[in-house]
C-alpha positions, 0 to 999 in steps of 0.5 A: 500500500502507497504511503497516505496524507494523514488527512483521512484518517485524522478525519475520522478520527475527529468524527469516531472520537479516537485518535490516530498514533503517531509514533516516531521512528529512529532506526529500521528497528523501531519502523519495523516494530511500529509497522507490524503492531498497526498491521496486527491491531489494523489500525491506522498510523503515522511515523514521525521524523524529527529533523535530527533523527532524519540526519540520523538515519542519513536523510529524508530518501533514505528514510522514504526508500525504507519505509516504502521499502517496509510496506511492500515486504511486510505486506503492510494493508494499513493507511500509513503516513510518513510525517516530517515532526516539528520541522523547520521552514527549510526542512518542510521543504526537503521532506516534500521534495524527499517524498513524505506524505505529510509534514510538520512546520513548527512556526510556534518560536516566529512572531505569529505574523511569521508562523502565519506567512509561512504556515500559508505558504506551505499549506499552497505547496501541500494542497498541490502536491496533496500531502497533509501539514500540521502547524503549531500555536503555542510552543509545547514544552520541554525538549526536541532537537535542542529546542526548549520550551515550557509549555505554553498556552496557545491563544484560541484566537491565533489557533484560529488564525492558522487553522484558516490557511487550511493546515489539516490538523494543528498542535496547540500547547495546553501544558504539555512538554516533550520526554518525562514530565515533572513530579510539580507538572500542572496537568493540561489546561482543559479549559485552553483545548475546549476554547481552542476546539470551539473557534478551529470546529472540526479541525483535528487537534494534535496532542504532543507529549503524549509520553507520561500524561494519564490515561484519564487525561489522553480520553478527556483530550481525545473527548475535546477534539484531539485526534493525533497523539505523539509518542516518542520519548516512552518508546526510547524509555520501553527500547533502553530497559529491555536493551539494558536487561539483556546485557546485564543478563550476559546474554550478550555473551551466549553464544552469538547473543552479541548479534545485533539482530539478538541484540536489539529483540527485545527492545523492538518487541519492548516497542511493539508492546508499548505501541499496542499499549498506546493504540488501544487507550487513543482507540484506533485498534480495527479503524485501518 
């Protein structure tokens, strides 16, 4: 199956009262263990590309030639989208030319005047070649890429003023940071998702940050119009536990344990597990 904008599926999502994973990806590890998990419970899926983990993974073809790759060998039946996560102007750009079936402009650092120029610009491109964009109001704390911020509020209002471009889906801070949330974390501002969700109507609200925040918290969000939730930061934590258990156990050591194909086993199946975990509770299990 050809790799799918995330317009659909974030549509339905917003209608059905789910929301759609998007799990970020690091190596062929983690997309294979993403991929197979949203075959299985056939739902729908997006895999993330942060800009350093696409240098990472030597660039945005490599990483299209190898997902498109993965689809076709794992006889993948499921909408998948390839999603660019919190890109910059210039990193849009390469990623349509690379091929991704939807990108991520994080103009929320620019004066919203910039972030407006440029979401609009952007939207014209996507519109023409038909891949989604998500935009961004309101940075969302913590860090990504050596971006810090402390988990600001958006203002409904300028929510609006984006979501009118015509981006497909919009991430709007309400509280919510990237990696381990804080023991004094204040919880994620209702208030703010349900004003923001009056003025952009049927637009699908995005959730980032989705490691650490209750599951009571992520059913209310996803009851308030959110319909795409990031996970990242609780795979790399399920990946490094399993990993480290596997070494301290002198597996490593077992015959040809040390095989990075033993090796890393038990923290792609860690992934798998943590996915499932993470699909049920957003609700998109058998909406592929």
């Amino acid at each position: 199956m050809p790799l799918v904008n995330a317009k659909e599926m974030l549509t339905k999502a917003k209608e059905g009262h789910y929301a759609v994973g998007q799990f970020n990806i690091n190596n062929l590890e983690w997309t294979k263990a993403v991929l197979l998990t949203a075959e299985e419970l056939k739902s729908p899926v997006i895999l993330g590309v942060s800009e350093g983990a696409g240098k990472y993974m030597c660039g945005y073809t490599t990483i299209v030639g190898m997902v498109k790759g993965m689809i076709d060998e794992l006889n993948i039946t499921v909408p998948v989208a390839l999603h660019l996560d919190h890109g910059s102007y210039e990193g849009a750009k390469a990623c349509i030319a690379a091929g991704f079936s939807s990108i991520m402009f994080d103009g929320s650092h620019y004066p919203i005047e910039e972030n407006f120029a440029k979401t609009k610009e952007l939207v014209g491109i996507c519109e023409e070649k038909g891949l989604s964009i998500e935009a961004e109001v309101g940075a969302i704390g913590g860090e990504e890429d050596g971006v810090v911020g402390m988990g600001e509020c958006a203002d409904p209002d300028e929510c609006k003023m984006i979501a009118d471009l015509g981006v497909t889906m919009l991430a709007a801070g309400i509280g919510n940071i990237h990696g381990v949330y804080p023991e004094n974390w204040a919880g994620l501002s209702f208030e703010t998702l349900d004003a923001i969700q009056q003025k952009t109507g049927k637009m699908p609200l995005v959730l980032h940050g989705g490691t650490g925040i209750p599951d009571d918290m992520i059913k209310k969000a996803i009851s308030l119009g959110v319909s795409k939730i990031n996970v990242n930061t609780e795979c790399q934590l399920v990946f490094a536990q399993a990993t480290r258990e596997y070494i301290e156990a002198g597996k490593d050591k077992q015959g040809k344990g040390f095989d990075p194909r033993k090796l890393l086993l038990p923290g792609t199946e860690a992934i798998k597990a943590k996915v499932k975990e993470k699909m049920e509770i957003f609700g998109s299990v058998g909406k592929a």
